[in-house]
Residue, then its C-alpha position, 0 to 999 in steps of 0.5 A: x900862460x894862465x891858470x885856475x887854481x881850485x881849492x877844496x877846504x878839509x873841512x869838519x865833516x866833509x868829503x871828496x871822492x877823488x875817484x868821481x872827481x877823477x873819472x867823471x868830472x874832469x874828463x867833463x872839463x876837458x871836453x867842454x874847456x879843450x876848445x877853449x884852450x885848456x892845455x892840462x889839468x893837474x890834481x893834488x891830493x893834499x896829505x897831513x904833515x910830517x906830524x900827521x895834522x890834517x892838510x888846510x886843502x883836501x884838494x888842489x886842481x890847476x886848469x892850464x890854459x893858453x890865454x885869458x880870453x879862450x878861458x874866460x869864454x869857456x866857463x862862461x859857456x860851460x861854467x854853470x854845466x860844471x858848477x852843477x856837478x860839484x855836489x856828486x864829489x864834495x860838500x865843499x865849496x870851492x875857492x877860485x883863483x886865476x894866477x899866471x905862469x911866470 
């Protein structure tokens, strides 16, 4: 299985609204990735340490999906459509990394 790790930096003077992110934009993924495999979606919440420094991420996104191919079709098909939403939950840049499940 492949997936897309997305990354939110905690930066100085940043912001991500979760709730958008949580009704709005991923319900946007799975529509336009589901008939490209995308089996699941896991969101993290990044919290401090146990000394209460603030975390390197805000947010981490997985997007399982069933092979590299269907996926790489999806964000080609549906990519700058998502893309263009970034802005209405952060001002962080995303970092993206394709990993697979082992």
């Amino acid at each position: 299985m492949i997936h897309y790790i997305v990354t939110y930096a905690n930066e100085a003077d940043s912001f991500f609204d979760f709730d958008y992110y949580q009704k709005t934009h991923l319900p946007m993924g799975d529509e336009l990735l589901g008939e490209f495999g995308l089996v699941k979606t896991t969101v993290e919440r990044c919290l401090p340490d146990s000394r209460g420094n603030a975390p390197a991420f805000a947010c981490v996104t997985r997007l399982y999906f069933e092979d590299r191919e269907r996926m790489t079709a999806g964000f080609a098909t549906h990519g700058e459509r998502l893309r263009d939403d970034i802005g209405n939950y952060t001002n962080v840049s995303p970092v993206f990394t394709l990993a697979e499940t082992l």
